[in-house]
matplotlib code that plots the C-alpha trace (Angstrom):
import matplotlib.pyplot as plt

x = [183.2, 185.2, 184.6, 187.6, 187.7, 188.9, 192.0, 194.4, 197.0, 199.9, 200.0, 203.5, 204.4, 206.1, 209.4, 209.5, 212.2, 209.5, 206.5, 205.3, 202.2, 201.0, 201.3, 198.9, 199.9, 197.9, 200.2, 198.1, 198.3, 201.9, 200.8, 198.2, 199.9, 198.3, 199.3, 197.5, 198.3, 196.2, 195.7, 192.0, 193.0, 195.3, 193.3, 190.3, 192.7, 193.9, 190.4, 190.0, 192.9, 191.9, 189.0, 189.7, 192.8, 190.1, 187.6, 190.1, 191.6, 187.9, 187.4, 190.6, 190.1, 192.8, 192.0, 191.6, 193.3, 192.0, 192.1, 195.0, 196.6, 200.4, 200.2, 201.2, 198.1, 194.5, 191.5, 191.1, 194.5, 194.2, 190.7, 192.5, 196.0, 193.3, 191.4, 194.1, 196.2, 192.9, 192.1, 195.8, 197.4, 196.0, 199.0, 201.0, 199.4, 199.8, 203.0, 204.7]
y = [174.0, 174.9, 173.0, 170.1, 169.4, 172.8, 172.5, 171.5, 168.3, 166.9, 162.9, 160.8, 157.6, 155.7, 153.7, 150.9, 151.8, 154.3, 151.5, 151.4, 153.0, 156.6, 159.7, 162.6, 166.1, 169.4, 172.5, 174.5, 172.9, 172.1, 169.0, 167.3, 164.2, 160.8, 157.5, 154.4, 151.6, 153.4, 156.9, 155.9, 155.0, 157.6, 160.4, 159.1, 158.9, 162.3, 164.4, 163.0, 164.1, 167.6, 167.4, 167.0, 169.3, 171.4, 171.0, 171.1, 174.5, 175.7, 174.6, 176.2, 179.6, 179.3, 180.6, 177.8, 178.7, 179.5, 176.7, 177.6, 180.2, 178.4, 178.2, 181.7, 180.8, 181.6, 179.5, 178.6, 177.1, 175.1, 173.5, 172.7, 171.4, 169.1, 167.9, 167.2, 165.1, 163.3, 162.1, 161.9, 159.4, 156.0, 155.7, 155.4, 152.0, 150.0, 147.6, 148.5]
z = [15.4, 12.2, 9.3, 9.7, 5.5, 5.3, 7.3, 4.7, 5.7, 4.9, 4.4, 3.5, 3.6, 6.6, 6.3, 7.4, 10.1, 11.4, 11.4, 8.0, 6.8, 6.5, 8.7, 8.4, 10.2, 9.9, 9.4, 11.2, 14.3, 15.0, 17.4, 15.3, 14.0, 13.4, 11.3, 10.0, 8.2, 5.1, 4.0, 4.7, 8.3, 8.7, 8.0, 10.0, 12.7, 12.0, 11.6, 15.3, 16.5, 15.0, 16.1, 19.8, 19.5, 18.2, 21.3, 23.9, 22.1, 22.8, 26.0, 27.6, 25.8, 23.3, 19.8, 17.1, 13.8, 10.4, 8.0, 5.9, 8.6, 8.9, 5.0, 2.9, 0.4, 0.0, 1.2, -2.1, -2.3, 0.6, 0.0, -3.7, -1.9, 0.1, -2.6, -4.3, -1.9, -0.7, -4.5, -5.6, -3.2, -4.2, -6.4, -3.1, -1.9, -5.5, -5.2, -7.7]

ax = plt.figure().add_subplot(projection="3d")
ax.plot(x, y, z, "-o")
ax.set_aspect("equal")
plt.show()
């Protein structure tokens, strides 16, 4: 299976009219969505759902896309866009 840290992900906070918390999404699979209460949570939740999109992608034949594949950037790029948003969004859980 393809390394999941290199598929880069997009994470934003939920209103509270849509639940609250956090939802994660992976550009380069169009339906790999998740949420949690934290950005801990929800990107747990989210490299599962990858992951099983992942398998079941696999298992039916279907080609798996590159990390970074939706995104008009170099691998490089995206592992940095990662890194970034994974060490970056504490701020967003501090009450203000």
């Amino acid at each position: 299976m393809d390394n999941l840290d290199a598929y880069p992900f997009e994470i934003r906070p939920l209103s509270k009219e849509e639940g609250g918390g956090f939802l994660i999404s992976y550009p380069d699979f169009n339906q790999v969505i998740s949420d949690g209460e934290s950005v801990e949570e929800a990107t747990t939740n989210g490299r599962d759902a990858l992951k099983t999109t992942i398998l079941a992608l696999q298992e039916l034949g279907f080609p798996v896309p590159k990390p970074g594949s939706s995104m008009n950037c170099t691998h490089q790029d995206s592992i940095r866009l990662t890194s970034l948003l994974s060490s970056g969004l504490d701020f967003l859980q501090t009450p203000p």
